[in-house]
Structure formats: structure tokens, C-alpha cells
N, CA and C of each residue as an Amber inpcrd file, in Angstrom:
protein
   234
  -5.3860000  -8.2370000 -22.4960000  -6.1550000  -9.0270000 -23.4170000
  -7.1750000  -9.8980000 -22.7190000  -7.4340000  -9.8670000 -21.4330000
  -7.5480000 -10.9810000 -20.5300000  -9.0730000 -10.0960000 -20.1840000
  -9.2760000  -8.8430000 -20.1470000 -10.6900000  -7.9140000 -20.4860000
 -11.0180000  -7.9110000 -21.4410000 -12.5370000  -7.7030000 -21.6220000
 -12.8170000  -6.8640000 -22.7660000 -13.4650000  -5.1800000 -22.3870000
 -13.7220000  -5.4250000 -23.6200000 -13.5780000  -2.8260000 -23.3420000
 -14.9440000  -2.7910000 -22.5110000 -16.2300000  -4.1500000 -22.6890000
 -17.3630000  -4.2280000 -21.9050000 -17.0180000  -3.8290000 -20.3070000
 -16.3270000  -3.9120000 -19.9800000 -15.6640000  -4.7110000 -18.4390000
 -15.2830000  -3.2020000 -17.5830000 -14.9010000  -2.1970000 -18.7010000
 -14.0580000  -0.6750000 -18.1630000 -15.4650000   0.4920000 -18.4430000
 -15.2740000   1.1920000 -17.3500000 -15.7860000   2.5400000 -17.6670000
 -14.8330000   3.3270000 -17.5790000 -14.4730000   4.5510000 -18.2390000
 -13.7450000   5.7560000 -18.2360000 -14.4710000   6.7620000 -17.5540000
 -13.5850000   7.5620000 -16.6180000 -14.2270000   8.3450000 -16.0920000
 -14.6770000   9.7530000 -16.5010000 -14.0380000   9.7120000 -17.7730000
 -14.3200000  11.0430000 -18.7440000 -15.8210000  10.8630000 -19.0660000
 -15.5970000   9.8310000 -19.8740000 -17.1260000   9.3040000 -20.4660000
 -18.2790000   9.1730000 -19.2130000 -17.7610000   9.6250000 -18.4090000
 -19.0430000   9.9470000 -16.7110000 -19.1960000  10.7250000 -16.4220000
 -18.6330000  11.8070000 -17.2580000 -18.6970000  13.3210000 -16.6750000
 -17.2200000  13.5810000 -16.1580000 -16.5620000  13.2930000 -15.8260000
 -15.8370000  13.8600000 -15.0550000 -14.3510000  14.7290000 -15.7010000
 -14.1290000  15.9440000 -15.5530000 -13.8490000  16.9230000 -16.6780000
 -12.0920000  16.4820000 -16.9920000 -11.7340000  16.7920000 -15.5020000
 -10.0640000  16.2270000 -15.5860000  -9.3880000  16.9590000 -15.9100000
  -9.9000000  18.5510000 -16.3260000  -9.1730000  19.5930000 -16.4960000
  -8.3300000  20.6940000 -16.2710000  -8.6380000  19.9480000 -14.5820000
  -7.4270000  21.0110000 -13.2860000  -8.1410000  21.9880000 -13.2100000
  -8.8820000  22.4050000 -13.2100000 -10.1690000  23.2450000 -12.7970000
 -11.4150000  23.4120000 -12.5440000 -12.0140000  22.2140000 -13.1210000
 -13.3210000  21.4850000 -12.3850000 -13.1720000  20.6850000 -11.2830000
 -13.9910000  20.9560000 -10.1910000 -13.9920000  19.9820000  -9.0850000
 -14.4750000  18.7500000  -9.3380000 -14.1340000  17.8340000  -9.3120000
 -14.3580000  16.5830000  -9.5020000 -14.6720000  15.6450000  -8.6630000
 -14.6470000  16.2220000  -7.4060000 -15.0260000  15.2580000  -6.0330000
 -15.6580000  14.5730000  -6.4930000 -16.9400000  15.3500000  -6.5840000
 -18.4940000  14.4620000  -6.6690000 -18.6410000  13.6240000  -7.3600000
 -18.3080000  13.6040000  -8.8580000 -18.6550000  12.9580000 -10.3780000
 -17.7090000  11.9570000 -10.1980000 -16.1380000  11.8320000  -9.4360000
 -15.6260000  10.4360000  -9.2310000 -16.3050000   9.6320000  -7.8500000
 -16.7280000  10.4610000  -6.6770000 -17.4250000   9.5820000  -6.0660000
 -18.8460000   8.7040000  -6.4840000 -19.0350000   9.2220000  -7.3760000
 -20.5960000   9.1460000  -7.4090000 -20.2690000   7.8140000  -8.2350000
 -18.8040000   7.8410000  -9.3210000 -18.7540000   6.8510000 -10.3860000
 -17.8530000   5.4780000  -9.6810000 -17.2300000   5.7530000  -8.4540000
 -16.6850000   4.9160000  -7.6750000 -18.2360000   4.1780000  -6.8950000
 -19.0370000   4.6210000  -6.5110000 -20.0920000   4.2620000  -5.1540000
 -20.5070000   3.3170000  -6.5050000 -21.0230000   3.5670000  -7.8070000
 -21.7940000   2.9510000  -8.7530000 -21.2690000   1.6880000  -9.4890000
 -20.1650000   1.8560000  -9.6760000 -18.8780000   0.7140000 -10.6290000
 -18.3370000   0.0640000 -10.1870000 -17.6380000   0.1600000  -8.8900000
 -16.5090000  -0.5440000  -7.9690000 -16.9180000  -1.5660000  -7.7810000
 -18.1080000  -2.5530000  -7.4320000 -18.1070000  -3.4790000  -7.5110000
 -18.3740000  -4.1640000  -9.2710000 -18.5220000  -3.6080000  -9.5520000
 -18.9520000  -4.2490000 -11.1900000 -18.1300000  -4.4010000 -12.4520000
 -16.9060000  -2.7440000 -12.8850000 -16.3810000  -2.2480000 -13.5910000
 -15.0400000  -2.0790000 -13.4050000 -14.0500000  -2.0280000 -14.2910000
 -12.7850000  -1.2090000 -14.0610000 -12.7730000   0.0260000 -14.2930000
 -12.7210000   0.7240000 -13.2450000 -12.8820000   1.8690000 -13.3970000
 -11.6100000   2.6410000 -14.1370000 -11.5240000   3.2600000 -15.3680000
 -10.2780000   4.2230000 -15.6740000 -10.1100000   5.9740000 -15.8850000
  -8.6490000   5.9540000 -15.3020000  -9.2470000   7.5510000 -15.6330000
  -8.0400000   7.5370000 -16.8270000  -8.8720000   8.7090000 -17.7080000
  -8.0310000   9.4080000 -18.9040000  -7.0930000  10.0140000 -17.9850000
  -6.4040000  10.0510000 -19.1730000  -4.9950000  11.3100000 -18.5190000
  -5.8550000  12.7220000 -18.3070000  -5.4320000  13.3930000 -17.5110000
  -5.9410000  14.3570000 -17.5130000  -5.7870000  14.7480000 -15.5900000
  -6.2290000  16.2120000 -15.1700000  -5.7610000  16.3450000 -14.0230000
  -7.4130000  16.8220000 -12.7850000  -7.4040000  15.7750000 -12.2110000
  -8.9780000  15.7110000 -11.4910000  -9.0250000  16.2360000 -10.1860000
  -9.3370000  17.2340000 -10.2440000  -9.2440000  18.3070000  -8.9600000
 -10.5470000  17.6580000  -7.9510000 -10.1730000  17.5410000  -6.5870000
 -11.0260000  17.1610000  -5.3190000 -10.7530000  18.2770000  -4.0550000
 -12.2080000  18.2270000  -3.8500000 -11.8780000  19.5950000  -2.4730000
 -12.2630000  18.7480000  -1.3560000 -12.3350000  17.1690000  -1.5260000
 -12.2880000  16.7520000  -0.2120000 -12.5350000  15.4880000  -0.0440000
 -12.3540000  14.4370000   0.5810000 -12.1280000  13.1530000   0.5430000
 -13.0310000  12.1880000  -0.5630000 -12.1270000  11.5330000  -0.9760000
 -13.1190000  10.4330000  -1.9420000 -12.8350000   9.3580000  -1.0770000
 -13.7270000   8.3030000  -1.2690000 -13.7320000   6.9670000  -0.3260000
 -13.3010000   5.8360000  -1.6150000 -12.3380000   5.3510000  -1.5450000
 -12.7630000   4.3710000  -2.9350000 -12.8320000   3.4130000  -1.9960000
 -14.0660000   2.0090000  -2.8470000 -14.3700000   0.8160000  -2.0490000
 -13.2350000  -0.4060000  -2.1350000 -13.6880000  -0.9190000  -0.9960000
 -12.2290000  -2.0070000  -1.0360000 -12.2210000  -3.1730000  -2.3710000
 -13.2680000  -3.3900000  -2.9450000 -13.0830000  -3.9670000  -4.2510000
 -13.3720000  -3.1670000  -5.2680000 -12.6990000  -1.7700000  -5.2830000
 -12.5370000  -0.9220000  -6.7170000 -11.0730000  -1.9290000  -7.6450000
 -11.5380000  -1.7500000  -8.3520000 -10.3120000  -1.8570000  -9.3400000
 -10.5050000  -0.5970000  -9.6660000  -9.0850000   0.0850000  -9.9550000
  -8.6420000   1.4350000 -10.9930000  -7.5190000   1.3530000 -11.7420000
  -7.6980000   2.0710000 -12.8210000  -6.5340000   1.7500000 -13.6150000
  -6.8130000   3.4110000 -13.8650000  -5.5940000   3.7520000 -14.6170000
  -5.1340000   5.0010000 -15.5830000  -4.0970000   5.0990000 -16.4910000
  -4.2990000   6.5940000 -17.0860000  -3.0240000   6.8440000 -18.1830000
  -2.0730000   7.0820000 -17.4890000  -0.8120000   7.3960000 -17.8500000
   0.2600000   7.8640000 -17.1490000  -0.0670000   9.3430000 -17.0850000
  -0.7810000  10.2730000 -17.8420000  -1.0390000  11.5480000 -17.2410000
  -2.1840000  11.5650000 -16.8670000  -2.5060000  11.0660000 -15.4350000
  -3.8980000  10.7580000 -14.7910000  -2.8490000  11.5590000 -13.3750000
  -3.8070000  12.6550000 -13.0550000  -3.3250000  13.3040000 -11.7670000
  -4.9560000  12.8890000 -10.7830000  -4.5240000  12.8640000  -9.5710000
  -5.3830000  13.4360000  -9.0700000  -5.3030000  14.1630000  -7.7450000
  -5.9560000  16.0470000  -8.0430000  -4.8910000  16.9810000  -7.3270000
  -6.0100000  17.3620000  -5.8780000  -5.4760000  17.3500000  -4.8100000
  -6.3740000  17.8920000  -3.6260000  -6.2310000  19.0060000  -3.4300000
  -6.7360000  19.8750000  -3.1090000  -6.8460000  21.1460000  -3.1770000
  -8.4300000  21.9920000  -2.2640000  -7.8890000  23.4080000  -1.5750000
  -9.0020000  24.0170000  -0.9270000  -8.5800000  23.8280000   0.3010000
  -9.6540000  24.2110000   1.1290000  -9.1690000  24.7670000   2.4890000
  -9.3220000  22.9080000   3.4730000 -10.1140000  22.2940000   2.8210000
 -10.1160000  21.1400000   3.5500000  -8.8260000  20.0800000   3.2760000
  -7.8470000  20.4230000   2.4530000  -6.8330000  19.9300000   2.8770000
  -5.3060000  20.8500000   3.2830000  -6.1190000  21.9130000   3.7590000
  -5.0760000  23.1660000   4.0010000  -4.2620000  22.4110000   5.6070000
């Protein structure tokens, strides 16, 4: 109660698919490099495939649903 909904971006509503089959690297880095200092960043439930390191910044806030995955996958974390 202590936010208001101004304060959060969702990461759906940024593009980012969450469907366990879109790569998602990019569209959460891109929404971490842009928000992290400004926003709470949230992810929907849903399962956000990365083929290779995301950086989150040291003053991200993140929050999520309880079905918020996020799965690494591909040869760069083989």
C-alpha cells in the first residue's frame, strides 16, 4: 500500500514474452539498464528464457508472481 501502480513497470507490458520459448535476454536487459534506477521492476508469472547473462543494477528493485521463472538455457550456460 506504501506504492502506487505509478512506481512499477511489468515486464510483460515491455515486451517481454515469458513464454518458455522466446529469448528474453535482451527485452529484460534492455528494461533493467532503463528502470532500475527509477521503477519497480515486475515480472508476470510466466517463464523468461535467457541465453546469456543479464546484469541487474545494484539499485534494481524486482519483484514477481510466484509463477515468475527465469530459465538459462543454450550453449553459453552448457
Amino acid at each position: 500500500q506504501e506504492y502506487s501502480s505509478d512506481q512499477f513497470v511489468t515486464v510483460k507490458s515491455l515486451g517481454a514474452r515469458g513464454d518458455g520459448v522466446t529469448d528474453d535476454t535482451a527485452t529484460i536487459q534492455n528494461i533493467l539498464n532503463t528502470y532500475a534506477a527509477t521503477k519497480i521492476i515486475f515480472f508476470d508469472a510466466g517463464a523468461y528464457l535467457h541465453t546469456s547473462t543479464v546484469y541487474v543494477p545494484a539499485n534494481a528493485v524486482i519483484l514477481g508472481e510466484v509463477e515468475s521463472i527465469i530459465m538459462a538455457t543454450g550453449t553459453f550456460f552448457g
